[in-house]
PyMOL CGO cylinders between C-alpha atoms (Angstrom):
from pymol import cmd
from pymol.cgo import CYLINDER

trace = [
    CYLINDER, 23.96, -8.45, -20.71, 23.08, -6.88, -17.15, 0.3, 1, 1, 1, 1, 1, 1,
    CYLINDER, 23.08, -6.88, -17.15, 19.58, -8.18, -15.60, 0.3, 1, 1, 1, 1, 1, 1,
    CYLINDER, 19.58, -8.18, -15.60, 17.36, -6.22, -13.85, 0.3, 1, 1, 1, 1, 1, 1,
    CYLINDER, 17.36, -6.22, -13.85, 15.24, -7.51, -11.43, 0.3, 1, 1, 1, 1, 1, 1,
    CYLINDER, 15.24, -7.51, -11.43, 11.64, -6.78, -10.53, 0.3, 1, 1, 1, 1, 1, 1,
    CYLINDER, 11.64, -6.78, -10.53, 10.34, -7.75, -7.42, 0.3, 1, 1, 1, 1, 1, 1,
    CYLINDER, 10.34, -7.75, -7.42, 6.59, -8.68, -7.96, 0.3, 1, 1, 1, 1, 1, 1,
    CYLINDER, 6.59, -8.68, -7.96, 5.33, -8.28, -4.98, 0.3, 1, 1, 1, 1, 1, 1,
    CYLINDER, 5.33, -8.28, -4.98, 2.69, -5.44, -2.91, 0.3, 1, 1, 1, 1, 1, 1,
    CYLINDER, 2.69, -5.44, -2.91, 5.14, -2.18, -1.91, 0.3, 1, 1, 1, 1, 1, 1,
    CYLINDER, 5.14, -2.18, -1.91, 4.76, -2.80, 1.53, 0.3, 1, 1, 1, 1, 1, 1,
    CYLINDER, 4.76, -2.80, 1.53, 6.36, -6.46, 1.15, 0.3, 1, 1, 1, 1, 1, 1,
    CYLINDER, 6.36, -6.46, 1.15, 9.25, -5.01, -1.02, 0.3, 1, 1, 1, 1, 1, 1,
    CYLINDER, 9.25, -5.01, -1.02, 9.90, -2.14, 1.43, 0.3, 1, 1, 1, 1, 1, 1,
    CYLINDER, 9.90, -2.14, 1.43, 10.10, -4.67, 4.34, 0.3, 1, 1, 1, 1, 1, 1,
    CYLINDER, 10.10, -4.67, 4.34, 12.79, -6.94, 2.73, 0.3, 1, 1, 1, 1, 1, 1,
    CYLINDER, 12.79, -6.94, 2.73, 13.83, -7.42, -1.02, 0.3, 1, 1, 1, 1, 1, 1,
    CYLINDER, 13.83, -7.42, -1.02, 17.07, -8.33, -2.81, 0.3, 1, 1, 1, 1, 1, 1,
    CYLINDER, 17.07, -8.33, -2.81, 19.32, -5.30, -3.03, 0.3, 1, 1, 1, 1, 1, 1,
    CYLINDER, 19.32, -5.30, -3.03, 19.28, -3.34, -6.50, 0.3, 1, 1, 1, 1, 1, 1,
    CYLINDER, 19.28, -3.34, -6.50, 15.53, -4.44, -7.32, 0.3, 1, 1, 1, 1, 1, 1,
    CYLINDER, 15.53, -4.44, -7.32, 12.78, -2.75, -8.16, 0.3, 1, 1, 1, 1, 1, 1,
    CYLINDER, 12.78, -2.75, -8.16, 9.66, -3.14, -7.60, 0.3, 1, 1, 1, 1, 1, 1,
    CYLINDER, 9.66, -3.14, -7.60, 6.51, -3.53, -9.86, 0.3, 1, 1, 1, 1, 1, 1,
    CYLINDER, 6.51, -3.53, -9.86, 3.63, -5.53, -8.38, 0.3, 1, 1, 1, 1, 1, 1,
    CYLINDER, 3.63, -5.53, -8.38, 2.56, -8.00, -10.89, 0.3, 1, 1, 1, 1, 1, 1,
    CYLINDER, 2.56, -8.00, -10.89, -0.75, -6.27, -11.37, 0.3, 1, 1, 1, 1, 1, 1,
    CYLINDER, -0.75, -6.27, -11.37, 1.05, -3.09, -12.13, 0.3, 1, 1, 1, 1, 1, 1,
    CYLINDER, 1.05, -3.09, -12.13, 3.11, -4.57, -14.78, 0.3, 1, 1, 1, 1, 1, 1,
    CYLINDER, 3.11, -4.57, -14.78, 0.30, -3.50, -17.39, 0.3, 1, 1, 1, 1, 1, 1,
    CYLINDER, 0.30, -3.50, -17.39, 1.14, 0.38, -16.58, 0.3, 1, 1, 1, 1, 1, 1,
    CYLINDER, 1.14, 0.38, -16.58, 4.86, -0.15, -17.28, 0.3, 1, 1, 1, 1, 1, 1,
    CYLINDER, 4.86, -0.15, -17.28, 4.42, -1.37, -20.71, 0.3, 1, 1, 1, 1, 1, 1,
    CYLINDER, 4.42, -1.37, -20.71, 6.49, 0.84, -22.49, 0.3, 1, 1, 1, 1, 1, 1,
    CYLINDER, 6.49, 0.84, -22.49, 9.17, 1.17, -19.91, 0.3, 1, 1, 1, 1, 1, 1,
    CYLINDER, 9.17, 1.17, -19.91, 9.34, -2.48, -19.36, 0.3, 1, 1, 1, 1, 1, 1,
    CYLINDER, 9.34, -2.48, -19.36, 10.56, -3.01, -23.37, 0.3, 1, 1, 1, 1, 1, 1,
    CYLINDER, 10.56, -3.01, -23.37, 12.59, -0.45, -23.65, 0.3, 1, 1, 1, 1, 1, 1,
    CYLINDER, 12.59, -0.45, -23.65, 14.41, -1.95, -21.17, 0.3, 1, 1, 1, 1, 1, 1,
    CYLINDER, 14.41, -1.95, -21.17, 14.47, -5.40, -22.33, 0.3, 1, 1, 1, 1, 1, 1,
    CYLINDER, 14.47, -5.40, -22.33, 16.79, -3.84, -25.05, 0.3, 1, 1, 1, 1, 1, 1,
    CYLINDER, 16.79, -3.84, -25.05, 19.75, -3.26, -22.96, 0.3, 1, 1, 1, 1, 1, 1,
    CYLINDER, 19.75, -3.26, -22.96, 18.97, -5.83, -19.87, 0.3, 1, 1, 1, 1, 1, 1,
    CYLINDER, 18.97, -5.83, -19.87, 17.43, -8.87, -19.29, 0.3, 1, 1, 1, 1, 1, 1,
    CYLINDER, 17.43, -8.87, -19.29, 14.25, -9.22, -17.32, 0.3, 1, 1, 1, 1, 1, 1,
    CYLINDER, 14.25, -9.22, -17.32, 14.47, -11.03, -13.91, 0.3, 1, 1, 1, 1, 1, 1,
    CYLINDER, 14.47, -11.03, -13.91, 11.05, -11.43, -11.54, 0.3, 1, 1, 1, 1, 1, 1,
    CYLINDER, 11.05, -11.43, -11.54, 11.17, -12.41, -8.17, 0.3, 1, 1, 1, 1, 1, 1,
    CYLINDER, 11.17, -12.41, -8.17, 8.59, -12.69, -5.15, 0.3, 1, 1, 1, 1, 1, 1,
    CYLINDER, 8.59, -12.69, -5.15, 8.50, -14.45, -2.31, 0.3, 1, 1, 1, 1, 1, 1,
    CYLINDER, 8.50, -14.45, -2.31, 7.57, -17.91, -3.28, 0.3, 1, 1, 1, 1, 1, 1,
    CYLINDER, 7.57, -17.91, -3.28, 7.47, -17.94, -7.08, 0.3, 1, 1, 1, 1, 1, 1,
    CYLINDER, 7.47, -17.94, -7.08, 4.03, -17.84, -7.64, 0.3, 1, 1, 1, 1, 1, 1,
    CYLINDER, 4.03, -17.84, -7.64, 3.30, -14.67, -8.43, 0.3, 1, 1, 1, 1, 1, 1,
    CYLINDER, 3.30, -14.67, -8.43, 6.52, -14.60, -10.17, 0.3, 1, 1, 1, 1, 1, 1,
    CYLINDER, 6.52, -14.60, -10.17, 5.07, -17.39, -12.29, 0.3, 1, 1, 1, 1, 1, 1,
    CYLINDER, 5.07, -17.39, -12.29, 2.14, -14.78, -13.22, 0.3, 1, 1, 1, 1, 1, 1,
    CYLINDER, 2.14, -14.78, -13.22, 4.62, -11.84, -13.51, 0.3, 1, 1, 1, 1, 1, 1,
    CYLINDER, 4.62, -11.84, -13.51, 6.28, -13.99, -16.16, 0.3, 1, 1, 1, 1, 1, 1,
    CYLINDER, 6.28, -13.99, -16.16, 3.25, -14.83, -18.26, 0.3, 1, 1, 1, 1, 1, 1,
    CYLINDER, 3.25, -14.83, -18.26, 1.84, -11.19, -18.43, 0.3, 1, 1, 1, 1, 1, 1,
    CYLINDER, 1.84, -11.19, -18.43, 5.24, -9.82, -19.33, 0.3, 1, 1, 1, 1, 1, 1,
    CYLINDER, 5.24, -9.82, -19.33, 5.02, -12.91, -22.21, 0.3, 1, 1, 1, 1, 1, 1,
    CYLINDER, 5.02, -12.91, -22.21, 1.78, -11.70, -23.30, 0.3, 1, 1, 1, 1, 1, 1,
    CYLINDER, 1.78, -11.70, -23.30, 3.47, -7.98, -23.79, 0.3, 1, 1, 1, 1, 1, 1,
    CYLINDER, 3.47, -7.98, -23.79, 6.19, -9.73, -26.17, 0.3, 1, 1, 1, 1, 1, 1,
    CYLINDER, 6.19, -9.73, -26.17, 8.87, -9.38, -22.77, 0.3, 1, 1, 1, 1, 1, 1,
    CYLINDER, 8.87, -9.38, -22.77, 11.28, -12.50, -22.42, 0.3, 1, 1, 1, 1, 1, 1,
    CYLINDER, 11.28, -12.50, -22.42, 11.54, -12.92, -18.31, 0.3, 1, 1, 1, 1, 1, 1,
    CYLINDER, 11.54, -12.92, -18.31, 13.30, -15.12, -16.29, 0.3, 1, 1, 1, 1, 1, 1,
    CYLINDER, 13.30, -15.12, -16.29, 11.60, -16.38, -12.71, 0.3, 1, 1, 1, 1, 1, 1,
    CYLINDER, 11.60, -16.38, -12.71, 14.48, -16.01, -10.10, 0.3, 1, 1, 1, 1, 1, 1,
    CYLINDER, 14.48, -16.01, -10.10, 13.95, -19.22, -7.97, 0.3, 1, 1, 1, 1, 1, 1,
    CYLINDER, 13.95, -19.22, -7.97, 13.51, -19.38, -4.11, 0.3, 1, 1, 1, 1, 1, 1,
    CYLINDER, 13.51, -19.38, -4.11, 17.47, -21.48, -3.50, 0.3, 1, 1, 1, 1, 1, 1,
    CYLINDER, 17.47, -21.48, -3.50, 18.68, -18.65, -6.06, 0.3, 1, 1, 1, 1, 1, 1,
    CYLINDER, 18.68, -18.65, -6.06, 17.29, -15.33, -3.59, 0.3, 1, 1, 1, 1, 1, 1,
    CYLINDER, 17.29, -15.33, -3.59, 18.24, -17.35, -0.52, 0.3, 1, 1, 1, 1, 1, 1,
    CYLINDER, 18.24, -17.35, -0.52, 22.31, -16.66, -1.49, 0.3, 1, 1, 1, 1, 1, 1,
    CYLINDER, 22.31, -16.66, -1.49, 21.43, -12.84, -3.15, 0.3, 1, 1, 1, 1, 1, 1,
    CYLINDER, 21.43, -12.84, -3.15, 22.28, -9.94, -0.89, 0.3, 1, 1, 1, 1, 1, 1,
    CYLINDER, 22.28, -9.94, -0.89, 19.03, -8.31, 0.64, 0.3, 1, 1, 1, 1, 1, 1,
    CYLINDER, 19.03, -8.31, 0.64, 17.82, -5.00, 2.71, 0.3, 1, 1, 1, 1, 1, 1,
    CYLINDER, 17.82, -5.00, 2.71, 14.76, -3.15, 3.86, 0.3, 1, 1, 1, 1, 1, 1,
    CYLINDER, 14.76, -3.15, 3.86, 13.62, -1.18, 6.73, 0.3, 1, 1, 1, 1, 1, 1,
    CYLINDER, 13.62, -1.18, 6.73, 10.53, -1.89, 9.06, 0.3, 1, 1, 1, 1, 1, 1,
    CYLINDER, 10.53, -1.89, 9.06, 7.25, -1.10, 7.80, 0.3, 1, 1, 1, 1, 1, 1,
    CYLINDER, 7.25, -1.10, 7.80, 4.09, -0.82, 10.39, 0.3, 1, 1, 1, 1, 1, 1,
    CYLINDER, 4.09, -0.82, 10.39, 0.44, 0.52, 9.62, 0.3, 1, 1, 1, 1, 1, 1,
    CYLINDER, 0.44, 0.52, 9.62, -1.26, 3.06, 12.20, 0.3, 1, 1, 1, 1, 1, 1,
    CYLINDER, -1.26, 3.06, 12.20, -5.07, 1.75, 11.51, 0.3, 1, 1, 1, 1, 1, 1,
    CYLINDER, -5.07, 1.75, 11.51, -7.59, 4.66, 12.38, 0.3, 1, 1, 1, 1, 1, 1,
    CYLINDER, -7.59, 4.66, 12.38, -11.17, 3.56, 12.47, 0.3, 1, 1, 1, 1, 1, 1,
    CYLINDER, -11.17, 3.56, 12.47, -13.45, 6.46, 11.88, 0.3, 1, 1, 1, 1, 1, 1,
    CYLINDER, -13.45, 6.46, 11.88, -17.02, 7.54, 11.78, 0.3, 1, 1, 1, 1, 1, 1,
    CYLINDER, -17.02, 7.54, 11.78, -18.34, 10.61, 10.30, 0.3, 1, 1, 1, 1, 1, 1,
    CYLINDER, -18.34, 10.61, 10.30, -21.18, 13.06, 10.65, 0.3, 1, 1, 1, 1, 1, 1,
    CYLINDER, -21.18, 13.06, 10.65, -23.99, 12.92, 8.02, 0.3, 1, 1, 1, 1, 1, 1,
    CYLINDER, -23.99, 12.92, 8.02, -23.82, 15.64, 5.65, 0.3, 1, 1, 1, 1, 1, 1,
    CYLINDER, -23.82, 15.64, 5.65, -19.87, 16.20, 7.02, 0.3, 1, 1, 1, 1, 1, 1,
    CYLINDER, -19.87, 16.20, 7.02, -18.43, 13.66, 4.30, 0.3, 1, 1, 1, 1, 1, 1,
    CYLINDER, -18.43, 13.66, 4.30, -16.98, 16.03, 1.96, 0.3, 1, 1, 1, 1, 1, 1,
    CYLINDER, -16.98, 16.03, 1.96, -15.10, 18.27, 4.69, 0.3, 1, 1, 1, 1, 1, 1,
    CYLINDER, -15.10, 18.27, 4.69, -13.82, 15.13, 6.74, 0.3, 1, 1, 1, 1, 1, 1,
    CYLINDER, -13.82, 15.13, 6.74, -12.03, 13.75, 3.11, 0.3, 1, 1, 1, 1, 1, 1,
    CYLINDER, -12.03, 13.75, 3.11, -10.77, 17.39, 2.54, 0.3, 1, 1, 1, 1, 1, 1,
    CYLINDER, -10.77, 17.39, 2.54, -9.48, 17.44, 6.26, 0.3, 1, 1, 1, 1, 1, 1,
    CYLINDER, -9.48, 17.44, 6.26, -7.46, 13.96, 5.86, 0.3, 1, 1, 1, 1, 1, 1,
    CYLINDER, -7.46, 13.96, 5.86, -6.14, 14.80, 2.80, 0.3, 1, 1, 1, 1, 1, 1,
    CYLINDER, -6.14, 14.80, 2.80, -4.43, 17.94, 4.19, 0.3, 1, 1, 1, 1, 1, 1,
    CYLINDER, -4.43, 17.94, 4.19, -3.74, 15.69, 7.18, 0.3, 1, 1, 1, 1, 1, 1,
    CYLINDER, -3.74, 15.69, 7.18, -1.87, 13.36, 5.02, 0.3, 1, 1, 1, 1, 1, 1,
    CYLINDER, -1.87, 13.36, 5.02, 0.19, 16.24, 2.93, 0.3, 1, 1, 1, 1, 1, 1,
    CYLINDER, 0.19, 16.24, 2.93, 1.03, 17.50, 6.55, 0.3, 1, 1, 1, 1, 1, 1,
    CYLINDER, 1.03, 17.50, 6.55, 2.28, 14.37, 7.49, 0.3, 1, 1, 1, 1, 1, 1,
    CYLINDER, 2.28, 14.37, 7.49, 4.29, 13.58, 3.77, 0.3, 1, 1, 1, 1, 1, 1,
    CYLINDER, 4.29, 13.58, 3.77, 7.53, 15.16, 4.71, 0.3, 1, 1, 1, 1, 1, 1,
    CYLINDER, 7.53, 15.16, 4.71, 8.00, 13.76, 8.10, 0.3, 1, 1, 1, 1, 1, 1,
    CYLINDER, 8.00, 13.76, 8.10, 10.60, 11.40, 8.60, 0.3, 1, 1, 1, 1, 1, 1,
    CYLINDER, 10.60, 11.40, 8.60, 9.67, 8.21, 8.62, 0.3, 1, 1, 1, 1, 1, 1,
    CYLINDER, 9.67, 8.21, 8.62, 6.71, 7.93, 6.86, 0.3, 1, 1, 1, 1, 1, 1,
    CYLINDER, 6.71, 7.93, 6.86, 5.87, 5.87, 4.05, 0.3, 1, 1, 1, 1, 1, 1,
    CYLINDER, 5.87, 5.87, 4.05, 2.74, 6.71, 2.57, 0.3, 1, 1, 1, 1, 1, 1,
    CYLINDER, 2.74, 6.71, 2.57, -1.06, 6.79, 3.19, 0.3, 1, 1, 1, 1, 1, 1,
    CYLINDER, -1.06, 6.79, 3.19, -4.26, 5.75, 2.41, 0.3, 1, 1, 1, 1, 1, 1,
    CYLINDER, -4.26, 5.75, 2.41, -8.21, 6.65, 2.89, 0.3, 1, 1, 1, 1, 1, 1,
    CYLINDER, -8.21, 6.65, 2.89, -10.97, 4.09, 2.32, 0.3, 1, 1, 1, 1, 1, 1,
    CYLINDER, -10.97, 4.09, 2.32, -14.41, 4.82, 2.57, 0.3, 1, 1, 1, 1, 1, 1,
    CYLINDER, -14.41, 4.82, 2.57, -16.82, 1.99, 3.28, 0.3, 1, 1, 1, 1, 1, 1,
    CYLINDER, -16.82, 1.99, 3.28, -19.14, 1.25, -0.15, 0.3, 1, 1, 1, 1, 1, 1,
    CYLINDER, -19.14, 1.25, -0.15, -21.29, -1.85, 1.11, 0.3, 1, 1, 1, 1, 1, 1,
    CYLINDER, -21.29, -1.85, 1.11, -21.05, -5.22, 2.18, 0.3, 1, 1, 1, 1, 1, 1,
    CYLINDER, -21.05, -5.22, 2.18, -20.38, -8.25, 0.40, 0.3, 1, 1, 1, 1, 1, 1,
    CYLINDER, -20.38, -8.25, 0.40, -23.20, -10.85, 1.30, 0.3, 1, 1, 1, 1, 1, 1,
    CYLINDER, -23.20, -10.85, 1.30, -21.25, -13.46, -0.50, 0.3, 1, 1, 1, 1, 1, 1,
    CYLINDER, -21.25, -13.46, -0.50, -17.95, -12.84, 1.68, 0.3, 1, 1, 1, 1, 1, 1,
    CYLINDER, -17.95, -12.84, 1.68, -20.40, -12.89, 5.07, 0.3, 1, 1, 1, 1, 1, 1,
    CYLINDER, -20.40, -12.89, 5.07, -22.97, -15.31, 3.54, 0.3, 1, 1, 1, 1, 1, 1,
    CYLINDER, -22.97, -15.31, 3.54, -25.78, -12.95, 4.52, 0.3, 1, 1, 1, 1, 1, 1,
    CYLINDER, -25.78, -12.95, 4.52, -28.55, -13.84, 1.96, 0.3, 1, 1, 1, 1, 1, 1,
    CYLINDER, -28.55, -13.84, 1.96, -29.74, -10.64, -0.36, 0.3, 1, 1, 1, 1, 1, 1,
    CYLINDER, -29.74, -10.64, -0.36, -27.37, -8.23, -2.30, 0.3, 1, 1, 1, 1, 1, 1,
    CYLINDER, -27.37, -8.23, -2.30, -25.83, -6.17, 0.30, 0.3, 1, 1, 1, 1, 1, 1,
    CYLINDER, -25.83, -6.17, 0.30, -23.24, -4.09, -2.10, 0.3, 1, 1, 1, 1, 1, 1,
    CYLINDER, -23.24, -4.09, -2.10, -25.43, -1.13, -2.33, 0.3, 1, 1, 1, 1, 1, 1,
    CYLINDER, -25.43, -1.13, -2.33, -26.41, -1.01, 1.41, 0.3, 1, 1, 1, 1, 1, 1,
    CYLINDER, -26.41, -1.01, 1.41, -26.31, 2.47, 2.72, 0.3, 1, 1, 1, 1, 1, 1,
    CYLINDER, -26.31, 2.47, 2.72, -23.62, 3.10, 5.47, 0.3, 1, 1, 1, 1, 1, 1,
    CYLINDER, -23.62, 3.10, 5.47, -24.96, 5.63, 8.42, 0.3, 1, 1, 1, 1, 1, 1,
    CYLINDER, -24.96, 5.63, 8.42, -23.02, 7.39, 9.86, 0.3, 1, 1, 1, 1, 1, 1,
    CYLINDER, -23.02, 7.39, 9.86, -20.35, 7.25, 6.85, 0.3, 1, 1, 1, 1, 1, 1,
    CYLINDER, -20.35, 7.25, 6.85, -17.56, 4.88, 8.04, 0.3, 1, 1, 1, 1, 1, 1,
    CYLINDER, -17.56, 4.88, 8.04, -13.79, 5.47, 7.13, 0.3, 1, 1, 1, 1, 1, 1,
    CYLINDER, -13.79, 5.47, 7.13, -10.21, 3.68, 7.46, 0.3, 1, 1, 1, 1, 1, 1,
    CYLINDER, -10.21, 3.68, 7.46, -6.94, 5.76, 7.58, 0.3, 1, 1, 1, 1, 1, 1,
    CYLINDER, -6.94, 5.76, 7.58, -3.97, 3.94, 6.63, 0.3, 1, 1, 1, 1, 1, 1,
    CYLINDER, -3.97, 3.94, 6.63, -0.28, 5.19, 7.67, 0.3, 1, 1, 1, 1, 1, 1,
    CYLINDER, -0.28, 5.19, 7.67, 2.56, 4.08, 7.03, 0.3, 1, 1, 1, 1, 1, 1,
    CYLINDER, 2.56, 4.08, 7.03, 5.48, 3.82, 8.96, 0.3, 1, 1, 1, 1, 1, 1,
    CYLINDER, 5.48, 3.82, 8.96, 9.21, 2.82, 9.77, 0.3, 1, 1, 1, 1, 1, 1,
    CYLINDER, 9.21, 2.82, 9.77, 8.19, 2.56, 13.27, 0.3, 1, 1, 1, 1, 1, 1,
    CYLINDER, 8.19, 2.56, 13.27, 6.09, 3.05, 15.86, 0.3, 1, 1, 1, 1, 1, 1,
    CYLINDER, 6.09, 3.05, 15.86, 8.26, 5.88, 17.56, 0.3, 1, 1, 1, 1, 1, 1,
    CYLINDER, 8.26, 5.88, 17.56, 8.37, 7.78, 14.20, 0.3, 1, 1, 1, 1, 1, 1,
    CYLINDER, 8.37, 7.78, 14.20, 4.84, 7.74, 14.08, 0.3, 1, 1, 1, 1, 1, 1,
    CYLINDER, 4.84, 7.74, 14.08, 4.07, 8.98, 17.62, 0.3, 1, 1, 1, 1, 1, 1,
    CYLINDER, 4.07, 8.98, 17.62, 6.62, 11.78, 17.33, 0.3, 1, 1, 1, 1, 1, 1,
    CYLINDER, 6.62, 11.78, 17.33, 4.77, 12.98, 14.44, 0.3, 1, 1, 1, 1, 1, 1,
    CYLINDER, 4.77, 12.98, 14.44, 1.67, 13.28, 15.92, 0.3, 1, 1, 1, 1, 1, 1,
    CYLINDER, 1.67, 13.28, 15.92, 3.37, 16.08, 18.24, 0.3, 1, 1, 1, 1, 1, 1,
    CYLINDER, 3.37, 16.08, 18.24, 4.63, 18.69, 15.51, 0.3, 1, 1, 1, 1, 1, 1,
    CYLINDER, 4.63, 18.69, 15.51, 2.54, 21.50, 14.80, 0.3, 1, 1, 1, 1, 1, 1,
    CYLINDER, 2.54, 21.50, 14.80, 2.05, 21.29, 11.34, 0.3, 1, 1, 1, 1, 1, 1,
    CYLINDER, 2.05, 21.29, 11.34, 0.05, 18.24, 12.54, 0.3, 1, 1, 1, 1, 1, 1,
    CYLINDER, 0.05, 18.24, 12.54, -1.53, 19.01, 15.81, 0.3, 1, 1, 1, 1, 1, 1,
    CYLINDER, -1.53, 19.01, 15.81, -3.08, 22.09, 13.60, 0.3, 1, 1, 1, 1, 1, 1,
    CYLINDER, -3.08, 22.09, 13.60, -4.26, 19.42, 10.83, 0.3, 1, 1, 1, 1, 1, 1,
    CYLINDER, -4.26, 19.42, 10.83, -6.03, 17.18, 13.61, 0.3, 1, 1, 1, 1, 1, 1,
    CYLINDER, -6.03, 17.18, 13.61, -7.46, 19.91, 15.09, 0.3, 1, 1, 1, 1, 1, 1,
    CYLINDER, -7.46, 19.91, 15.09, -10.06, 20.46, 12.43, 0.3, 1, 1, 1, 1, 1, 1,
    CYLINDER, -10.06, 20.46, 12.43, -11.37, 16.47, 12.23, 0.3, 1, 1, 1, 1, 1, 1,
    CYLINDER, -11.37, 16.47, 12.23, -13.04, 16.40, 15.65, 0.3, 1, 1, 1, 1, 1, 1,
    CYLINDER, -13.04, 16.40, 15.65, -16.49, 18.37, 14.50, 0.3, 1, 1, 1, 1, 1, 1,
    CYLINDER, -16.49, 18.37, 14.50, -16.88, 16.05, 11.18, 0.3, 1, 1, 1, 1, 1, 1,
    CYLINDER, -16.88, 16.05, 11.18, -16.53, 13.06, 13.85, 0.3, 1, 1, 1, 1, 1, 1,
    CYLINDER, -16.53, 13.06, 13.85, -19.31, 11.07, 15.66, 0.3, 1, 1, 1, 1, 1, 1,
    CYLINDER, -19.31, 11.07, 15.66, -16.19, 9.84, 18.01, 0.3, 1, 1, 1, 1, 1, 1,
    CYLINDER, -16.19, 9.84, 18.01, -12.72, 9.87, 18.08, 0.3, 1, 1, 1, 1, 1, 1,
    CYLINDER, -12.72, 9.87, 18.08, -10.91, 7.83, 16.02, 0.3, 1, 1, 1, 1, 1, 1,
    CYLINDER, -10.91, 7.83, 16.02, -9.67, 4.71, 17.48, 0.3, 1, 1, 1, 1, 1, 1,
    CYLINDER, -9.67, 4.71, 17.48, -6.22, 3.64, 16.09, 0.3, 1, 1, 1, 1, 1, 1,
    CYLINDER, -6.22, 3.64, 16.09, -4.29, 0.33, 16.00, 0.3, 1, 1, 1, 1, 1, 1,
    CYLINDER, -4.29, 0.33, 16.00, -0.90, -0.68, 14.87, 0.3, 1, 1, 1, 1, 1, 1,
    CYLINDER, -0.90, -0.68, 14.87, -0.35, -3.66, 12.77, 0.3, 1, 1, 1, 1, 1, 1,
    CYLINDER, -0.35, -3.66, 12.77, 3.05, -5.68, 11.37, 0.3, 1, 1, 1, 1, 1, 1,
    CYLINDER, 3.05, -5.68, 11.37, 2.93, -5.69, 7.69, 0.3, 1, 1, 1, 1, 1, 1,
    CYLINDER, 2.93, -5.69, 7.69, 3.46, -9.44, 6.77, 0.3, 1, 1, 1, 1, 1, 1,
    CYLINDER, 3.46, -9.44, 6.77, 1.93, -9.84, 3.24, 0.3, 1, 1, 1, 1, 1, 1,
]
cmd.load_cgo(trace, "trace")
């Protein structure tokens, strides 16, 4: 019977490098492929791989838990399988916005982002929106979760297949005409970074 192999790792890790023919289901996705993952087990065998085996080890005792027989593809096993990827980096943008502008400035990225969606190159994107600040993680005494953040603060993730891609991007049009419209929901420009995707 023909295995199929599902690399357990994040996306980014599997886009980077993974062993050719894979898939790839981070192991706490597998809950959303259920129903996919079984019917499947009827015609091929299961096969989970990562990186070092432990979180192919908890790949393998979900999928046990939803009644799926899966075999953990050991490290000296990948080392002789044929592998590919492509580069992967992250343009960082670290952003403040006006009080009262919150709203707009998510609207604005989000058309910033579809803008950007068919460019080649690009791999995907992300917005986060600061909620509070762990205490325990800083060891700051008090409960600090439900602090207030002013002015609201913002991360844009990008993703890339390289540097280059990204910057010629930022030059089309579609885009400059996108960016255009952040600046007056800003208390500053945003100040970007680039950073290697190793994990």
């Amino acid at each position: 019977m023909e295995e199929m192999i599902i690399d357990v790792r994040s996306r980014d890790e599997f886009l980077k490098n993974h062993v050719k023919g894979a898939i790839n289901i981070p192991h706490f996705d597998l809950y959303l492929y259920e129903n996919f993952l079984k019917s499947l087990c009827r015609e091929k065998k299961v096969a989970v791989c990562c990186g070092t085996e432990f979180r192919a080890k908890i790949a393998e005792r979900k999928l046990k838990k939803m009644g799926i027989d899966a075999r953990i593809i050991h490290r000296e096993e990948l080392r002789d399988r044929e592998w590919e990827g492509k580069n992967v980096i992250c343009a960082v943008n670290f952003v403040a916005v006006r009080l009262g502008h919150e709203e707009d400035f998510e609207k604005g990225v989000k058309n910033l982002c579809r803008a950007t969606e068919e460019f080649p190159g690009f791999l995907g994107s992300q917005l986060l929106k600061v909620s509070g600040v762990s205490a325990i993680g800083s060891g700051l005494p008090g409960e600090l979760r439900n602090l207030e953040i002013k002015p609201t603060k913002y991360i844009i993730l990008t993703y890339w297949e390289s540097k280059e891609m990204h910057d010629k991007s930022h030059t089309e049009d579609v885009f400059r005409r996108a960016f255009e419209s952040m600046p007056v929901h800003l208390t500053g420009m945003p100040y970007e970074e680039f950073y290697e995707i190793l994990r």
